[in-house]
C-alpha positions as MATLAB code, in Angstrom:
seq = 'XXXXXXXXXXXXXXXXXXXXXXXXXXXXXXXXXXXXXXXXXXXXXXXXXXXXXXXXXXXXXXXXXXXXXXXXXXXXXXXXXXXXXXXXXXXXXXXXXXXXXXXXXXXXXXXXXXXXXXXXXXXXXXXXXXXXXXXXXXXXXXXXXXXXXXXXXXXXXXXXXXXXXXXXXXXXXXXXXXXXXXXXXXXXXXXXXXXXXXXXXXXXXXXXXXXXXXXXXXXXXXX';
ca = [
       0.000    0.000    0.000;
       1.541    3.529   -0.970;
       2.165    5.767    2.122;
       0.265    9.058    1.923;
       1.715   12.263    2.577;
       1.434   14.321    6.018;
      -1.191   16.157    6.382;
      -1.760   20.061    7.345;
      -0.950   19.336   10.960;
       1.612   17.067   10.209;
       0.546   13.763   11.211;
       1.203   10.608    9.175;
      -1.758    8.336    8.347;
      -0.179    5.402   11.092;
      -1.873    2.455    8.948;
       0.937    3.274    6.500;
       4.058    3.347    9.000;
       3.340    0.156   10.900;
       4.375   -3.045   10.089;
       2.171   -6.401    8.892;
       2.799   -7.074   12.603;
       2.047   -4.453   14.107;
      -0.867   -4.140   12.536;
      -1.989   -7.288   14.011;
      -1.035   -6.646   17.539;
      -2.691   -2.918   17.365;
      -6.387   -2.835   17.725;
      -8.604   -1.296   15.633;
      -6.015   -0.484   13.269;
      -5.364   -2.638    9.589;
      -5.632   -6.421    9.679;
      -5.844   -6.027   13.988;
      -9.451   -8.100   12.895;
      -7.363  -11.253   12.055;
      -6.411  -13.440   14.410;
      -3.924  -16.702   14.356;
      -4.768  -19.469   15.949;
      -2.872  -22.377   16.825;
      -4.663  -25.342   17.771;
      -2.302  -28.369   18.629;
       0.022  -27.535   16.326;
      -2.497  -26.549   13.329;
      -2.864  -23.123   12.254;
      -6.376  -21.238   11.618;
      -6.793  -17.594   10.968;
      -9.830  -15.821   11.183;
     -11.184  -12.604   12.337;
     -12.501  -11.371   15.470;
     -15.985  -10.820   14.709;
     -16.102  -14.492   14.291;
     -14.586  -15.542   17.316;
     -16.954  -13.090   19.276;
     -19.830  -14.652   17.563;
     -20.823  -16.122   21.417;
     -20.415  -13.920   24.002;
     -20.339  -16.980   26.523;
     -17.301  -18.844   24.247;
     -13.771  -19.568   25.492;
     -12.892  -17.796   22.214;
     -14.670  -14.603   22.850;
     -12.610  -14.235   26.859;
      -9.465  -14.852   24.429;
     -10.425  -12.041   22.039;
     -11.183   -9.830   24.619;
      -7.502  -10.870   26.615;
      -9.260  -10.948   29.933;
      -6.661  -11.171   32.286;
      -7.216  -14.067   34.053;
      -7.787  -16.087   30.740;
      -4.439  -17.929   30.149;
      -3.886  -17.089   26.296;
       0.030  -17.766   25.689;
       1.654  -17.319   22.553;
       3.905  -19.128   20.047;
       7.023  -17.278   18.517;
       4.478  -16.336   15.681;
       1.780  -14.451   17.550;
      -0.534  -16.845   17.336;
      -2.699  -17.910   20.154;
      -1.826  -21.346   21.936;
      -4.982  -23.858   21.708;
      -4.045  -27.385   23.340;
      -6.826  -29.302   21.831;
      -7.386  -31.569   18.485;
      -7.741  -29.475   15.414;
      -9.508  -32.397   13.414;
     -12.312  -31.076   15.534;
     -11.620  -27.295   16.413;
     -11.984  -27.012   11.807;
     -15.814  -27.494   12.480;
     -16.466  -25.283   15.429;
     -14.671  -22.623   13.721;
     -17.010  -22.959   10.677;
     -19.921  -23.212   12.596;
     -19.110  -19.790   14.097;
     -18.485  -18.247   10.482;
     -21.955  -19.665    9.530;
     -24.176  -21.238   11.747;
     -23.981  -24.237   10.011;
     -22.566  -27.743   11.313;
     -20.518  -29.261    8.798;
     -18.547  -32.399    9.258;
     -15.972  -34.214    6.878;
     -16.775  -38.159    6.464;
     -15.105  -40.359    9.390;
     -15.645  -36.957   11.499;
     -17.266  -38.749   14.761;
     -20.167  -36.139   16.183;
     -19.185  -36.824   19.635;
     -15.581  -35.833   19.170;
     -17.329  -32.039   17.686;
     -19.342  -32.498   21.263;
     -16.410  -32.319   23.136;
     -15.093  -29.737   21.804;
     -18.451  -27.166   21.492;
     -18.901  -27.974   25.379;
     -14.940  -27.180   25.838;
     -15.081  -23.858   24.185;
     -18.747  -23.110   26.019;
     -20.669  -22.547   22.690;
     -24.249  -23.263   23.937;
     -25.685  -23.459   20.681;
     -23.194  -25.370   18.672;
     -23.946  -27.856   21.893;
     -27.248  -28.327   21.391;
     -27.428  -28.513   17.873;
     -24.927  -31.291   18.343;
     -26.804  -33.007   20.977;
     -29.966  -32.412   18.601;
     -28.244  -34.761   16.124;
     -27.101  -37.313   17.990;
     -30.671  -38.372   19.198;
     -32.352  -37.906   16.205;
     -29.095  -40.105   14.696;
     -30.209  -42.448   17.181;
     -33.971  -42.319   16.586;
     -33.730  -42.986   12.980;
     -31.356  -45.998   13.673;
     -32.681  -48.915   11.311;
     -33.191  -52.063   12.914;
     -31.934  -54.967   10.726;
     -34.492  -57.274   10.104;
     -33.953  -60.611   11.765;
     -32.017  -63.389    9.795;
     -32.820  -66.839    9.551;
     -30.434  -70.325    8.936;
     -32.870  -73.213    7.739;
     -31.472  -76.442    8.290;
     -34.060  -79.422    6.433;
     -33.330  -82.915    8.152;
     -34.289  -86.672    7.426;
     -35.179  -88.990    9.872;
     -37.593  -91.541   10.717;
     -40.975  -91.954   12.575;
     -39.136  -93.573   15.514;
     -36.531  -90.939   15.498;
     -38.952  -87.502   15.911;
     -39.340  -87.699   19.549;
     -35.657  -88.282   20.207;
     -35.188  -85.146   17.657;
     -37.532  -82.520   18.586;
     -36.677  -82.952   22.472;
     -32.532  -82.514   21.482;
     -32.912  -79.372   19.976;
     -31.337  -76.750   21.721;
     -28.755  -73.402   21.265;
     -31.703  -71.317   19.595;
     -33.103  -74.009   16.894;
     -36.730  -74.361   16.774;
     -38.728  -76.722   14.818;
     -40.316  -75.158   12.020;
     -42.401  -77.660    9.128;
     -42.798  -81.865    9.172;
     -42.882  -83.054    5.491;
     -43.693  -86.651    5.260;
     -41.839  -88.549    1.909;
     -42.690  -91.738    2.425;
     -41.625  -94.962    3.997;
     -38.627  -97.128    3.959;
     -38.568 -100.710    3.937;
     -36.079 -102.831    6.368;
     -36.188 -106.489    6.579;
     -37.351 -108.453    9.219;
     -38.956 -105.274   10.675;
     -42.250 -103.319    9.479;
     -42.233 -100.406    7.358;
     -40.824  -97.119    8.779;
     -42.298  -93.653    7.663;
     -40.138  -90.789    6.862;
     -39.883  -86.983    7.134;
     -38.323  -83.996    6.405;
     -37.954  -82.059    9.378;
     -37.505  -77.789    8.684;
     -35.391  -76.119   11.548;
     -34.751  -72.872   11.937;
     -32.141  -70.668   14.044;
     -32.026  -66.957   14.501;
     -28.728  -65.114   13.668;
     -27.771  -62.350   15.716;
     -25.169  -59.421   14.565;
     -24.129  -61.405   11.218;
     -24.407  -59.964    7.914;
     -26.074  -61.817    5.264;
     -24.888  -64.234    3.844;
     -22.554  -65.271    7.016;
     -23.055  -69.210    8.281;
     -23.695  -69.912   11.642;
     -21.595  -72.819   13.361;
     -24.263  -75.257   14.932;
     -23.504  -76.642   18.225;
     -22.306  -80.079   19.282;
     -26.054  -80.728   19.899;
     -27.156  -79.879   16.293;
     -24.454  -81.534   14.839;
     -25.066  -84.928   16.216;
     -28.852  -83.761   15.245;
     -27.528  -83.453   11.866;
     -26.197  -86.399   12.045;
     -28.850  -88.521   13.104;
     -31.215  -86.819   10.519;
     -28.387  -87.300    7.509;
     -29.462  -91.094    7.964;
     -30.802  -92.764    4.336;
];
């Protein structure tokens, strides 16, 4: 910017004399709106009037350099800020715009912590506002079935139905027929349908049956 010349009395305009520096360290003069930021180890710069957006914020007390507000600064100028700044990016944005915006992977809760560390009511609510209706709309998968079909013999049913255990249930009795064995009289077969409910498996994931529904398997695998 080109310096302008004194004026009647004198003076020098003093936005033209002072240094990018001291510019930022002298209120209400030049860039002294800006303000550097550095938030474990990240750097953000943005003005005042966004920082004072909440009167009751951490960030307000640290533009206003209250004096019992410990606000040290790096070898730059910029304000020290030991938290994450992964999650200080959004609460910054949401005080340039009112808006909640995260980046995909960005975790909700981790924004939480850090809305309710700076004291900005509203970003806190809104937060909290999400996170139940997050949980309301929560789809419930619908419950998954493994259908097991086993053969066995009139004879064998009772033996079967009362061994079932570990979450199998008995489900449909298909008759097919008899079989013939010598020397003793005919024995009627059946399909038996079993079912088992699968828990916290996506589809298309086999469930290991027990040592009971093996040897149930194996009993009904019998030609």
């Amino acid at each position: 910017m080109a310096e302008k010349s004194p004026d009647s009395s004198g003076s020098v305009d003093q936005c033209s004399v002072l240094s990018p520096e001291q510019r930022m360290q002298s209120p209400g003069i030049g860039a002294s709106k800006w303000v550097r930021l550095n938030a474990g180890g990240t750097y953000f710069l943005t003005t005042r009037q966004t920082l004072c957006r909440d009167s009751k914020s951490f960030l307000y007390r640290l533009c206003q350099a209250e004096p019992d507000l410990d606000s040290d600064k790096d070898e730059t100028g910029a304000y020290l800020i030991d938290r994450d700044p992964t999650y200080f990016g959004p609460v910054l944005n949401y005080l340039r715009h009112g808006k909640l915006v995260l980046n995909r992977g960005l975790a909700e809760e981790g924004v939480l912590e850090e809305a309710e560390f700076y004291n900005i009511p509203s970003l806190i609510r809104l937060i909290k506002d999400k996170i139940r209706e997050r949980a309301c709309k929560t789809v419930q998968l619908p419950i998954k079935h493994v259908y097991r079909v086993l053969q066995c013999q009139e004879e064998e049913l009772t033996q079967m139905v009362s061994t079932m255990s570990d979450g199998w249930k008995f489900e449909q009795l298909v008759s097919i027929g008899s079989s013939y064995n010598y020397g003793n009289e005919d024995q009627a077969e059946f399909l038996c349908v079993v079912s088992k409910e699968l828990h916290n498996q996506s589809y298309g994931t086999s469930s290991e049956p027990s040592e009971k529904a093996k040897i149930l398997q194996e009993q009904g695998s019998r030609m």
